[in-house]
LODOPA-511662 format. One record per atom (N, C-alpha, C): residue number from 0; residue in one letter; atom name; x, y, z. Coordinates in steps of 0.2 Angstrom, whole numbers, plus 5000, padded with zeros to 4 digits. Layout:
+-----+-----+------+------+-------+------+
:   n : res : atom : east : north :   up :
+-----+-----+------+------+-------+------+
: NUM :   a :   CA :    X :     Y :    Z :
...
+-----+-----+------+------+-------+------+
% end
This chain:
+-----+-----+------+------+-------+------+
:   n : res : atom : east : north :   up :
+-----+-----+------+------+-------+------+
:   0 :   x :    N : 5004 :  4994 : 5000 :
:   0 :   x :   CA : 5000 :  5000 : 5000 :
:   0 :   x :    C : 5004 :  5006 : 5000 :
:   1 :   x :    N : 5004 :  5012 : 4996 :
:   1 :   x :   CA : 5007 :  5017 : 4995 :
:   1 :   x :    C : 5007 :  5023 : 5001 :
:   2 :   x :    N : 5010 :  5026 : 5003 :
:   2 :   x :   CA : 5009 :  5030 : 5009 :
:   2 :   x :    C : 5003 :  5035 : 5005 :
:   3 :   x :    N : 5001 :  5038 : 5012 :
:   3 :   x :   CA : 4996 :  5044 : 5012 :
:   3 :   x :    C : 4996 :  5050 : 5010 :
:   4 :   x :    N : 4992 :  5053 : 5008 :
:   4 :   x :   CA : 4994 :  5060 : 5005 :
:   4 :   x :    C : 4993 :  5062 : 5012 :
:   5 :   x :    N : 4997 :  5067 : 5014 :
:   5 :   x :   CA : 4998 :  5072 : 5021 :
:   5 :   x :    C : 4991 :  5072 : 5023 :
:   6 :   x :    N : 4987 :  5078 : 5018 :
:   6 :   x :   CA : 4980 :  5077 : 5020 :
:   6 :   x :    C : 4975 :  5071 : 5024 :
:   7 :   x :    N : 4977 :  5064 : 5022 :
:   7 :   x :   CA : 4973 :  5059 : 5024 :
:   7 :   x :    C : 4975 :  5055 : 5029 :
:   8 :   x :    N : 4983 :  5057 : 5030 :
:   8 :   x :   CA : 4985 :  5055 : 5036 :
:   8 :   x :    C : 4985 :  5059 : 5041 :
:   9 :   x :    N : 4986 :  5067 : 5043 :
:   9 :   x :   CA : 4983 :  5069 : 5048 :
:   9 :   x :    C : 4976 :  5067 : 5048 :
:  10 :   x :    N : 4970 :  5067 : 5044 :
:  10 :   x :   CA : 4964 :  5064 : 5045 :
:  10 :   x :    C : 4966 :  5058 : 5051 :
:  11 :   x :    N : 4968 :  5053 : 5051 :
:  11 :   x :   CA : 4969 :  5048 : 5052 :
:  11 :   x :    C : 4971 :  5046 : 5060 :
:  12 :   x :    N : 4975 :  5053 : 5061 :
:  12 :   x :   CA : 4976 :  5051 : 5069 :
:  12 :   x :    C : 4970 :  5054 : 5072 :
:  13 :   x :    N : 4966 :  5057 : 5070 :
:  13 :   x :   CA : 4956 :  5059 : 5073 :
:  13 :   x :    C : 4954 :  5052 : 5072 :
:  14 :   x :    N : 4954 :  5047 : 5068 :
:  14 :   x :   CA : 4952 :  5041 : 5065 :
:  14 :   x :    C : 4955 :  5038 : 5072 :
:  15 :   x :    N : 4960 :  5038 : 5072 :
:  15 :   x :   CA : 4962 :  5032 : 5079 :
:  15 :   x :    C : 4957 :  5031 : 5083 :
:  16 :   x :    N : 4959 :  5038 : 5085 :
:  16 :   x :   CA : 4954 :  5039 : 5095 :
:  16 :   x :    C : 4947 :  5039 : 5092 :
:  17 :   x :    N : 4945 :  5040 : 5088 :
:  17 :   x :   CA : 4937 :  5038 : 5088 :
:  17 :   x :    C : 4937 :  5031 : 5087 :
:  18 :   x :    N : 4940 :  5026 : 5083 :
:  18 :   x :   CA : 4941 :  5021 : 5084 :
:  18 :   x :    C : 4938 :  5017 : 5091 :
:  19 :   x :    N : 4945 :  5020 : 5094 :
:  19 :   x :   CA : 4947 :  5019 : 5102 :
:  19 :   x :    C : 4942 :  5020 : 5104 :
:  20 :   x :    N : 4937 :  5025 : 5105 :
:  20 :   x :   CA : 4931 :  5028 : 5108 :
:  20 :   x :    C : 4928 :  5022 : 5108 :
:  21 :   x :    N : 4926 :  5020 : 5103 :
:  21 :   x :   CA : 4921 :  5015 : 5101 :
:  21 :   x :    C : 4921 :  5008 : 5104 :
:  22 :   x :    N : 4930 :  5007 : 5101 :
:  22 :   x :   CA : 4930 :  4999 : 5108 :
:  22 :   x :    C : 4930 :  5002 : 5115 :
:  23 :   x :    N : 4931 :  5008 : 5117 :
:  23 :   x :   CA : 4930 :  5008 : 5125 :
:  23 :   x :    C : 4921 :  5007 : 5126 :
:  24 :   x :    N : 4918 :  5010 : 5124 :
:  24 :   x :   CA : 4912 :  5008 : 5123 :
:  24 :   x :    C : 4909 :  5002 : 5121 :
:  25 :   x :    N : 4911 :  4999 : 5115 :
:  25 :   x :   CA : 4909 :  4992 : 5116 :
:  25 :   x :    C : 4911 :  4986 : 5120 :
:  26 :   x :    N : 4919 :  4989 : 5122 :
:  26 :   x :   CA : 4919 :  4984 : 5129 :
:  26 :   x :    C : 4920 :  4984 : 5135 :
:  27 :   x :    N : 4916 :  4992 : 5137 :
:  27 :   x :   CA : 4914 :  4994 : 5142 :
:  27 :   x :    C : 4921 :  4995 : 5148 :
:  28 :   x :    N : 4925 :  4997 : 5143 :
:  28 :   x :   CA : 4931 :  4997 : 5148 :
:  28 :   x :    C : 4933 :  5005 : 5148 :
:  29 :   x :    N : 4931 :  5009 : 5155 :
:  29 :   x :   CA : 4933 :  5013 : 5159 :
:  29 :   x :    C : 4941 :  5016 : 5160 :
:  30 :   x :    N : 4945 :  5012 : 5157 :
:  30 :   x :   CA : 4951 :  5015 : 5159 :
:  30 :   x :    C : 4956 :  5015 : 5151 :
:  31 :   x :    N : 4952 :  5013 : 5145 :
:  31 :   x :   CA : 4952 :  5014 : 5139 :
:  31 :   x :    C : 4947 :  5021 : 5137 :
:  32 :   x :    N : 4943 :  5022 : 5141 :
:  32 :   x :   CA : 4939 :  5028 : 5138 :
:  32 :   x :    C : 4942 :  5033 : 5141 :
:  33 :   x :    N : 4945 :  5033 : 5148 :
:  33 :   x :   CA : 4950 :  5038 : 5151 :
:  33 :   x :    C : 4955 :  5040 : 5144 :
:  34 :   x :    N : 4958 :  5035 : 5144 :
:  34 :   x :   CA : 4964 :  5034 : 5140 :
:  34 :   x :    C : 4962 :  5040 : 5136 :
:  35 :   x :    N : 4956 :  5039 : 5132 :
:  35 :   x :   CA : 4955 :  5042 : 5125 :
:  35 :   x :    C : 4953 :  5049 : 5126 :
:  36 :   x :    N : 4951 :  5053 : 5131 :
:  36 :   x :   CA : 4950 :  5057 : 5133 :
:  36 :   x :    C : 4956 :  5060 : 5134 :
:  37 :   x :    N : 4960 :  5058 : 5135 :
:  37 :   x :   CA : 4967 :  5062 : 5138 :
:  37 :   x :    C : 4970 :  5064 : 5132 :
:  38 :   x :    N : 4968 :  5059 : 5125 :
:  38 :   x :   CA : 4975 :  5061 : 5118 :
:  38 :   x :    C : 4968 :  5062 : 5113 :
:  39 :   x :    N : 4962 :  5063 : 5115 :
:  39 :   x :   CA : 4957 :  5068 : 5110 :
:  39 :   x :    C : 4958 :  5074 : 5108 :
:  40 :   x :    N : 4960 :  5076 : 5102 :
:  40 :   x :   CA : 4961 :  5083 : 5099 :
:  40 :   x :    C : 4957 :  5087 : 5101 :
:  41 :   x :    N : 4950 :  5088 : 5101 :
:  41 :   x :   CA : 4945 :  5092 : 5103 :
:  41 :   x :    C : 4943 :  5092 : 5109 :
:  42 :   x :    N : 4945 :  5089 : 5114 :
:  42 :   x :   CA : 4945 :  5088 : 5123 :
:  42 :   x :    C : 4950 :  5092 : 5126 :
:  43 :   x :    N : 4954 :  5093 : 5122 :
:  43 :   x :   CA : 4962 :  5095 : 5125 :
:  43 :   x :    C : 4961 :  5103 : 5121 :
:  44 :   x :    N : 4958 :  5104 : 5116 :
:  44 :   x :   CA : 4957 :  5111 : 5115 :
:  44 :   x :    C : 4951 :  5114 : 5118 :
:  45 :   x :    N : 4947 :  5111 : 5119 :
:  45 :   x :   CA : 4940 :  5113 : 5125 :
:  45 :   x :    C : 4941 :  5114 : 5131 :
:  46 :   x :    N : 4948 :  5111 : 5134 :
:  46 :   x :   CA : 4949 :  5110 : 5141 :
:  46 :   x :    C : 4956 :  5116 : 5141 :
:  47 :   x :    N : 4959 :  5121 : 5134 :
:  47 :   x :   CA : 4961 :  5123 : 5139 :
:  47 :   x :    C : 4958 :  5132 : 5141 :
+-----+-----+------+------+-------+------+
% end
């Protein structure tokens, strides 16, 4: 597979932690949701 244009690779680190979001919610783990909270782009801009 060919690397990413710039553009779709920054996209892509937002694609992570949503990702994450979702298994901490489907597997109801509490210290995976923490996790996500703490390296969410738009948590860490809201918060400061």
């Amino acid at each position: 597979m060919d690397n990413l244009p710039p553009q779709c690779a920054a996209l892509r680190t937002n694609i992570n932690v949503q990702e994450l979001a979702v298994k901490a919610a489907v597997d109801r783990d509490k210290t995976l949701a923490f996790q996500v909270i703490l390296v969410d782009p738009l948590t860490n801009t809201l918060l400061q």
